[in-house]
N, CA, C and O atoms as a MOPAC input file, in Angstrom:
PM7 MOZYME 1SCF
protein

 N    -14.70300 1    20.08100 1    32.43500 1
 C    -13.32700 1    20.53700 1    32.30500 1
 C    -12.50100 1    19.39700 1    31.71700 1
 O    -12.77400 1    18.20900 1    31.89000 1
 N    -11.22100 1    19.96300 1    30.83800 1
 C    -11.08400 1    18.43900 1    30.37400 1
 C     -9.66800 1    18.57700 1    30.62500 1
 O     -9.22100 1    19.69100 1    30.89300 1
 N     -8.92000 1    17.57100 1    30.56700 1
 C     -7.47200 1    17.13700 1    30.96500 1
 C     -6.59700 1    16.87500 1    30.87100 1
 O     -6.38600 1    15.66300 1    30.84400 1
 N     -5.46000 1    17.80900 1    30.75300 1
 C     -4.06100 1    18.35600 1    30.14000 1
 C     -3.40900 1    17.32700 1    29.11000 1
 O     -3.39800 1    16.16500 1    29.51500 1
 N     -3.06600 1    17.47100 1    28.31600 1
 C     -2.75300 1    16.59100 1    27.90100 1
 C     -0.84900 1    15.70100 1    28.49100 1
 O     -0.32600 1    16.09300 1    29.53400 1
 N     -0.53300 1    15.19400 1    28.09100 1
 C      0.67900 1    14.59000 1    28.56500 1
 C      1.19200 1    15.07900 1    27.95400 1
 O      0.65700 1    15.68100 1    27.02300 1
 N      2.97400 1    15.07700 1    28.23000 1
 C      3.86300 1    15.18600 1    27.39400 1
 C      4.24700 1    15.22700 1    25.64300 1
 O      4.77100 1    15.93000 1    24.77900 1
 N      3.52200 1    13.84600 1    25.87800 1
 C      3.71800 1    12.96600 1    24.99300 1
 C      2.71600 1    12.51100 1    24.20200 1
 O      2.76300 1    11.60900 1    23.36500 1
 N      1.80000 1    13.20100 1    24.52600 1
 C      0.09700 1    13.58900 1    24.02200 1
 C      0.47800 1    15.06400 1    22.64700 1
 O      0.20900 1    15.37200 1    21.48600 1
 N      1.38300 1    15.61700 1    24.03800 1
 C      1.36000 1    17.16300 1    23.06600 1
 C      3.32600 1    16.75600 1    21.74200 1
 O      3.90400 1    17.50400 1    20.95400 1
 N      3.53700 1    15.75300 1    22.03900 1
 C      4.43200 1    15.99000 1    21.13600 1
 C      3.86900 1    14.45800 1    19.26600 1
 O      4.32900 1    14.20300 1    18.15200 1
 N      2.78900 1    14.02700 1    20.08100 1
 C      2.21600 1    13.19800 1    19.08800 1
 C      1.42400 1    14.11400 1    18.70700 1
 O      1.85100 1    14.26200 1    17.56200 1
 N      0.62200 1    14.81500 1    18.80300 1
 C     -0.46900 1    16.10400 1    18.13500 1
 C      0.77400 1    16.60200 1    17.13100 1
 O      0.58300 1    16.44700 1    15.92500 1
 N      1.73600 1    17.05100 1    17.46400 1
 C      2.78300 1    17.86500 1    16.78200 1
 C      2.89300 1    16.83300 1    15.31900 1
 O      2.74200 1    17.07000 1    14.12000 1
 N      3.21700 1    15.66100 1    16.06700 1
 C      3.67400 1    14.89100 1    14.78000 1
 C      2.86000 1    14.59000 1    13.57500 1
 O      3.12800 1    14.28700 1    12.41200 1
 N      1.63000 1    14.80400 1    14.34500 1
 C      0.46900 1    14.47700 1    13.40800 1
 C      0.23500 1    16.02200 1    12.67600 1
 O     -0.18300 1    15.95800 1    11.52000 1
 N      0.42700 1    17.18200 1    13.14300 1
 C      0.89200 1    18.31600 1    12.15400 1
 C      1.87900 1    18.50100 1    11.38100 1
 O      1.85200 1    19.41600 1    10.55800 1
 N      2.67700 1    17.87200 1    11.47100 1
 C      3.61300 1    17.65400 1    10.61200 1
 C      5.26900 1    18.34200 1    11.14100 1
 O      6.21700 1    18.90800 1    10.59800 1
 N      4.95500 1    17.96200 1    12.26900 1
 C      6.61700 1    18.29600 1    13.07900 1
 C      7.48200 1    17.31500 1    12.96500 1
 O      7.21400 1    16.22000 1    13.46000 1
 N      8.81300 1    17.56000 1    12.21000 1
 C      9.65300 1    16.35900 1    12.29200 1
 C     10.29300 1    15.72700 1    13.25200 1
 O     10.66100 1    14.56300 1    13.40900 1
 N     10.41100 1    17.41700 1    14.32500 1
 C     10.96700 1    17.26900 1    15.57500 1
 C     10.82300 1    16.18300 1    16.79700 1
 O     11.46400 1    15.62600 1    17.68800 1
 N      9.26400 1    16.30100 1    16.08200 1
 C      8.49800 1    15.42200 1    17.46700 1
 C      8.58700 1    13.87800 1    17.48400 1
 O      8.40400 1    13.19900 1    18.49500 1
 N      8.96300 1    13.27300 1    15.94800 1
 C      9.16700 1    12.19600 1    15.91300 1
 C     10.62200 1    11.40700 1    16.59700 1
 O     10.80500 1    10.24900 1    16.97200 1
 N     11.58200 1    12.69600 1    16.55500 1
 C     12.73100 1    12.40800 1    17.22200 1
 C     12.44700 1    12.17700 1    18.73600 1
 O     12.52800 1    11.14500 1    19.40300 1
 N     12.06500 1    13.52900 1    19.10100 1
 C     11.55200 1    13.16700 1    20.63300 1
 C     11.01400 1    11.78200 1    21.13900 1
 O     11.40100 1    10.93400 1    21.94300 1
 N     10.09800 1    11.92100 1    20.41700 1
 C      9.35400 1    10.30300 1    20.49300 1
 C     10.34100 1     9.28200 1    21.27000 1
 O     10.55600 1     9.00600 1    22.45000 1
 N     10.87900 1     8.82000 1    19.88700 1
 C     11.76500 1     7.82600 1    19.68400 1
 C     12.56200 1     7.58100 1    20.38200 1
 O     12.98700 1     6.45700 1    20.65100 1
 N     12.94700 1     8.72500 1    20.85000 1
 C     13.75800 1     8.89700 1    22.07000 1
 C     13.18500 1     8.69200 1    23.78300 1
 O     13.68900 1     8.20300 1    24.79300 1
 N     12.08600 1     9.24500 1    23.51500 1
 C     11.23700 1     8.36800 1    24.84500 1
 C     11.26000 1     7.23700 1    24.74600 1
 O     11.36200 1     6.88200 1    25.92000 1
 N     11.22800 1     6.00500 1    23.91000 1
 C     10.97500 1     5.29500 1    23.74700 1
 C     12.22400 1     4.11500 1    23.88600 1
 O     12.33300 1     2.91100 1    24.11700 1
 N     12.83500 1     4.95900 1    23.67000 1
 C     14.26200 1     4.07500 1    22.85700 1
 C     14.95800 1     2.80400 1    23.54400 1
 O     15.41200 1     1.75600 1    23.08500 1
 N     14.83100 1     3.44500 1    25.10800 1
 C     15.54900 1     2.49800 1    26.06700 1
 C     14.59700 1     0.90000 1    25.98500 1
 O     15.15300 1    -0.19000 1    26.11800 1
 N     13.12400 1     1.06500 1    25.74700 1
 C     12.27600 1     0.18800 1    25.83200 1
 C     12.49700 1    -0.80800 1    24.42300 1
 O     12.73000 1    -2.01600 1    24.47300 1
 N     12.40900 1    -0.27200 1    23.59400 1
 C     12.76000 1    -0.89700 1    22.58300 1
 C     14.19700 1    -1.08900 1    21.86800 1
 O     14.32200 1    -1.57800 1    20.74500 1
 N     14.86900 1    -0.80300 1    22.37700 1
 C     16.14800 1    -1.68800 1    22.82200 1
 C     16.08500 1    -2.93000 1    22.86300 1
 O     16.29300 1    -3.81200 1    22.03100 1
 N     15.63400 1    -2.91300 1    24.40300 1
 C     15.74700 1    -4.15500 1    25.29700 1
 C     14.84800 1    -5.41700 1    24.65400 1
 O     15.01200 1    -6.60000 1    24.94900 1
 N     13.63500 1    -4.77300 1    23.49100 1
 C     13.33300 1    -5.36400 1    22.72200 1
 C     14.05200 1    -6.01800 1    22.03600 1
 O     14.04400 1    -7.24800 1    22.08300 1
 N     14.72000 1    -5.42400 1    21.35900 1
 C     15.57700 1    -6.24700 1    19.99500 1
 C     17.26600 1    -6.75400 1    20.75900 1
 O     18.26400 1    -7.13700 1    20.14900 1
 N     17.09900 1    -6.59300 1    22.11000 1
 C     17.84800 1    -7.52900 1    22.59800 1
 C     17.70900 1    -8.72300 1    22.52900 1
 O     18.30000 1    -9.65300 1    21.98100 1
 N     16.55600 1    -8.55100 1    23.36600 1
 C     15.71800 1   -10.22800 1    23.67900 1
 C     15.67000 1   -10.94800 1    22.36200 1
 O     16.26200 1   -11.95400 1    21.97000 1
 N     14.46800 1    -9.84600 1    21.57000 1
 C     14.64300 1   -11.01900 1    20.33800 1
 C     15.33800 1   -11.47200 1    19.12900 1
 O     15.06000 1   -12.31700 1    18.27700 1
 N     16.77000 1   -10.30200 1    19.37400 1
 C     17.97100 1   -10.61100 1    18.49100 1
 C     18.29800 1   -12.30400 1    18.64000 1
 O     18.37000 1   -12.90700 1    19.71000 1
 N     18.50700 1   -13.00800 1    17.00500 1
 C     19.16200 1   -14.35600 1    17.71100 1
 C     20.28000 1   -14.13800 1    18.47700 1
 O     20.42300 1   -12.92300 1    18.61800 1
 N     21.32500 1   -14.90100 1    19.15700 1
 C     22.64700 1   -14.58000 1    19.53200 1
 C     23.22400 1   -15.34800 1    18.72100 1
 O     24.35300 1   -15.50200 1    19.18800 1
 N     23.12700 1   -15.95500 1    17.73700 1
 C     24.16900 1   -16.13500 1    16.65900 1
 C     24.56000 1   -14.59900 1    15.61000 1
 O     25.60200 1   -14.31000 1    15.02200 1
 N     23.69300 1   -14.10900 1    15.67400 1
 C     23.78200 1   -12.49500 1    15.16900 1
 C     24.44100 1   -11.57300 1    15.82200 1
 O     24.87300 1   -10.56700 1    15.25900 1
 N     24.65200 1   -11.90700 1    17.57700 1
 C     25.24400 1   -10.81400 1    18.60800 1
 C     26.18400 1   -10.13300 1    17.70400 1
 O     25.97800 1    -8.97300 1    17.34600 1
 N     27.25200 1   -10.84000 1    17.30500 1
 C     28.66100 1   -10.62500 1    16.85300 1
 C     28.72300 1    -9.63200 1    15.41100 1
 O     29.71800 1    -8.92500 1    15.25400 1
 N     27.87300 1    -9.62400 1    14.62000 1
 C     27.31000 1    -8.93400 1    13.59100 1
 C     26.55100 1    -7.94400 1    13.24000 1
 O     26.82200 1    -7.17800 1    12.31400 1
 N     25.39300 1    -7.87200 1    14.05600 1
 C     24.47200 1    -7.15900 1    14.46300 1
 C     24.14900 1    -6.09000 1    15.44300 1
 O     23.82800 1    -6.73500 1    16.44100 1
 N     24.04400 1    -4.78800 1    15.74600 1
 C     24.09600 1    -4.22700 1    17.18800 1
 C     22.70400 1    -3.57400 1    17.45900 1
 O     22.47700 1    -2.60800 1    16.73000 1
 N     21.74600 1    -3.88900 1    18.33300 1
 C     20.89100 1    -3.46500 1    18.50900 1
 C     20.47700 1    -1.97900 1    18.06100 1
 O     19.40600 1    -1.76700 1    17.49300 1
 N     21.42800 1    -0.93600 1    18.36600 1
 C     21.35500 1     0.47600 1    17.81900 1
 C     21.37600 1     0.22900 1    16.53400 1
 O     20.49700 1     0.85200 1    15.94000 1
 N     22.14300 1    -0.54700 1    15.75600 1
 C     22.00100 1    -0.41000 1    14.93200 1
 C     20.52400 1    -0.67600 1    14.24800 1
 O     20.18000 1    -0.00700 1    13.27300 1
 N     19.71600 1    -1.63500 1    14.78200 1
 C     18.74100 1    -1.89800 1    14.20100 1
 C     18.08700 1    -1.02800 1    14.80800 1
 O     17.36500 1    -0.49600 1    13.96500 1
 N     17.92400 1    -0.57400 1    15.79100 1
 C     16.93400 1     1.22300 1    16.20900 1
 C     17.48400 1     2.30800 1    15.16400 1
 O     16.64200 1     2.99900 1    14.59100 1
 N     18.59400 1     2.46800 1    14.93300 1
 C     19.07700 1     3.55500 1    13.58300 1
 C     17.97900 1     3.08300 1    12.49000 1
 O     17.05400 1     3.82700 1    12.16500 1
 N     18.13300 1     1.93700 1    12.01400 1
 C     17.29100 1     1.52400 1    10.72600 1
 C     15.75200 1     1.84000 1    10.93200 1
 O     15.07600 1     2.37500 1    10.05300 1
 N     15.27200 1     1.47600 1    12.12900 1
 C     14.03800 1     1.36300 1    12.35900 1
 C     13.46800 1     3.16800 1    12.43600 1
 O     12.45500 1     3.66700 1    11.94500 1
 N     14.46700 1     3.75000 1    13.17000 1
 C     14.39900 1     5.19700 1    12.69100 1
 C     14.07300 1     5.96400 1    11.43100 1
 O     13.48000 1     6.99600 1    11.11600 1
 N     14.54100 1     5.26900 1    11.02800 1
 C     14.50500 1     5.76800 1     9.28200 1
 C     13.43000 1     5.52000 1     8.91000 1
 O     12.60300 1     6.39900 1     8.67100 1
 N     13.15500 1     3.96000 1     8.74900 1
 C     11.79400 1     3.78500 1     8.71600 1
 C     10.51300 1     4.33700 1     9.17600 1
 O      9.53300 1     4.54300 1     8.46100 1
 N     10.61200 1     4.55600 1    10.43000 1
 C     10.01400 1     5.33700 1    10.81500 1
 C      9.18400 1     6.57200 1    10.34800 1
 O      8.00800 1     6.92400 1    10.44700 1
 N     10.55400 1     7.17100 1     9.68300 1
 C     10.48900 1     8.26900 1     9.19500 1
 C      9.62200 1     8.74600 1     8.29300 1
 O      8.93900 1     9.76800 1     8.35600 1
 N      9.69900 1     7.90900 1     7.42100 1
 C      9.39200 1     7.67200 1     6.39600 1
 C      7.93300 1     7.17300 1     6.42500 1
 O      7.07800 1     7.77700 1     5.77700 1
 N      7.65000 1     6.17000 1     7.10300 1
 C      6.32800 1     5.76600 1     7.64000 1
 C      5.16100 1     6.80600 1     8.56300 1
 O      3.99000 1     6.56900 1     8.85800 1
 N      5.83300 1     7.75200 1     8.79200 1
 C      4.95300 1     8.31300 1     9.70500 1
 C      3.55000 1     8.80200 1     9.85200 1
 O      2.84100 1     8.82100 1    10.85700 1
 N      3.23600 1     9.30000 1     8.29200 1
 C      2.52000 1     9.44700 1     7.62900 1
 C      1.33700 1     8.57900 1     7.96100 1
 O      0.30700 1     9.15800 1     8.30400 1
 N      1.35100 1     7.08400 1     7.89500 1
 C      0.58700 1     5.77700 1     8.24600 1
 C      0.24800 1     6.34000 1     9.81000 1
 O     -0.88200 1     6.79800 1     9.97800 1
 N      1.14800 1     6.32400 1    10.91900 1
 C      0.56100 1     6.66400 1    12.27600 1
 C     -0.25400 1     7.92400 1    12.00800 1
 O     -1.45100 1     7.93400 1    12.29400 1
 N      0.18500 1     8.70500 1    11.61300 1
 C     -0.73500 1    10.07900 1    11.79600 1
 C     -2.12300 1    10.02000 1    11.01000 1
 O     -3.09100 1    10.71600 1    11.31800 1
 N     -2.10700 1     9.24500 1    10.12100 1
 C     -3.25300 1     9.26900 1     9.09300 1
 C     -4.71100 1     8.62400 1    10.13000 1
 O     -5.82900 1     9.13500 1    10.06500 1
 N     -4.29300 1     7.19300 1    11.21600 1
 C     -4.54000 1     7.19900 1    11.83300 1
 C     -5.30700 1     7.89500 1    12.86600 1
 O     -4.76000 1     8.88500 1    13.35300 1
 N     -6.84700 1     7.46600 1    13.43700 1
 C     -7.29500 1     8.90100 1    14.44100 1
 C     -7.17500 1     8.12900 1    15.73200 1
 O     -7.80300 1     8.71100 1    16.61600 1
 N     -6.62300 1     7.08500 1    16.13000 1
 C     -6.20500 1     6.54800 1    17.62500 1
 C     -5.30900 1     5.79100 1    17.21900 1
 O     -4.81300 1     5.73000 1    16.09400 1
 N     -5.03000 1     5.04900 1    18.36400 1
 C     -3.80000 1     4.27900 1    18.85000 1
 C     -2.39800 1     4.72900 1    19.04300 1
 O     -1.80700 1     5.66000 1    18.49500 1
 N     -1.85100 1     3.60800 1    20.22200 1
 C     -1.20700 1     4.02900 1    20.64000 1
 C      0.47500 1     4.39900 1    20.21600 1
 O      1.06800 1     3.32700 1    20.34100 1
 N      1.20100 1     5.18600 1    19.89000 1
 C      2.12800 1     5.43400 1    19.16100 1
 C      3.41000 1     4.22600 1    19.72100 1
 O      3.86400 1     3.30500 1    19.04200 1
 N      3.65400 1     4.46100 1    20.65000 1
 C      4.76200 1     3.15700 1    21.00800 1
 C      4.29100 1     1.28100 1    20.44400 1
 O      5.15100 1     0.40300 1    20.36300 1
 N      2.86200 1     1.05500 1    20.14400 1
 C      2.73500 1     0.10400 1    19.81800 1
 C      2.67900 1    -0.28600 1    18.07000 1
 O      2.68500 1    -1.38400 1    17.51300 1
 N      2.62300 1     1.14300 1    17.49400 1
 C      3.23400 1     1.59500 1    16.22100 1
 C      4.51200 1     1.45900 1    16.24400 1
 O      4.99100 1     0.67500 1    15.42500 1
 N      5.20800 1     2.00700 1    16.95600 1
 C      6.82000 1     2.27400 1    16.76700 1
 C      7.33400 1     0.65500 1    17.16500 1
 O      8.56000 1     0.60000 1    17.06700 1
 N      6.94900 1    -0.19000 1    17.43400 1
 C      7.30800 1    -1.45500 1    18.28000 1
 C      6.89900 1    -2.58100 1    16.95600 1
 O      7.41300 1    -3.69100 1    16.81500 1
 N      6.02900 1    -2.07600 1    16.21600 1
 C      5.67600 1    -2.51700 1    14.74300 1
 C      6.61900 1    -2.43400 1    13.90900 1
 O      7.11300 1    -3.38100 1    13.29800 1
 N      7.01400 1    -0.96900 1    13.81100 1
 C      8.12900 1    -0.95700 1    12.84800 1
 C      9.34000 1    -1.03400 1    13.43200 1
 O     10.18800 1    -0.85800 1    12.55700 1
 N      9.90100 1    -1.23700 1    14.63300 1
 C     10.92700 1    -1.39100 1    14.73600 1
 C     10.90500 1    -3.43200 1    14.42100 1
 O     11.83200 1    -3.99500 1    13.83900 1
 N      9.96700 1    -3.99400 1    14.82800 1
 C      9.63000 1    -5.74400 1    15.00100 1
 C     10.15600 1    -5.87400 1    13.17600 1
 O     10.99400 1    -6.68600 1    12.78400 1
 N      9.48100 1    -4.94400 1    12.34500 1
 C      9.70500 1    -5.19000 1    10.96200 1
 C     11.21900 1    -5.16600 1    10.42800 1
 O     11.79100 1    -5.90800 1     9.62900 1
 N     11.52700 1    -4.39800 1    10.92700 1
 C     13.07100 1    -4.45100 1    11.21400 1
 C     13.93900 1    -5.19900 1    11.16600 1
 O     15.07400 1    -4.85000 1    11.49100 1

């Protein structure tokens, strides 16, 4: 017998069919985590210039656009993809 998939199992299958939807979802699971990412490793001479969302907006896009690369992909894990392109960022 085999075993349900997750949430987040069934909205990465989607993406890899070609749902645009699911990439939003994603990202959005994700978002609070990688945040706190580009907190940390924002310089703080940038604080004043720079706003973390803003660089998750960009990295979004990218994303977007990139997705193609994760799905082409037959494993790994999607947040350590998305943590790639947001780092490129």
């Amino acid at each position: 017998m085999t075993e349900p998939k997750s949430e987040s199992g069934v909205w990465i299958d989607r993406l890899k069919s070609g749902d645009e939807e699911a990439l939003a979802v994603l990202f959005s699971q994700h978002r609070e985590r990688l945040r706190r990412m580009v907190q940390f490793r924002l310089d703080r001479r940038l604080y004043g210039r720079i706003d973390p969302d803003d660089v998750l907006q960009e990295a979004y896009l990218d994303a977007a656009t990139r997705a193609k690369h994760f799905t082409d992909e037959t494993s790994g894990s999607f947040f350590i993809w998305l943590r790639m392109v947001v780092t490129r960022r």
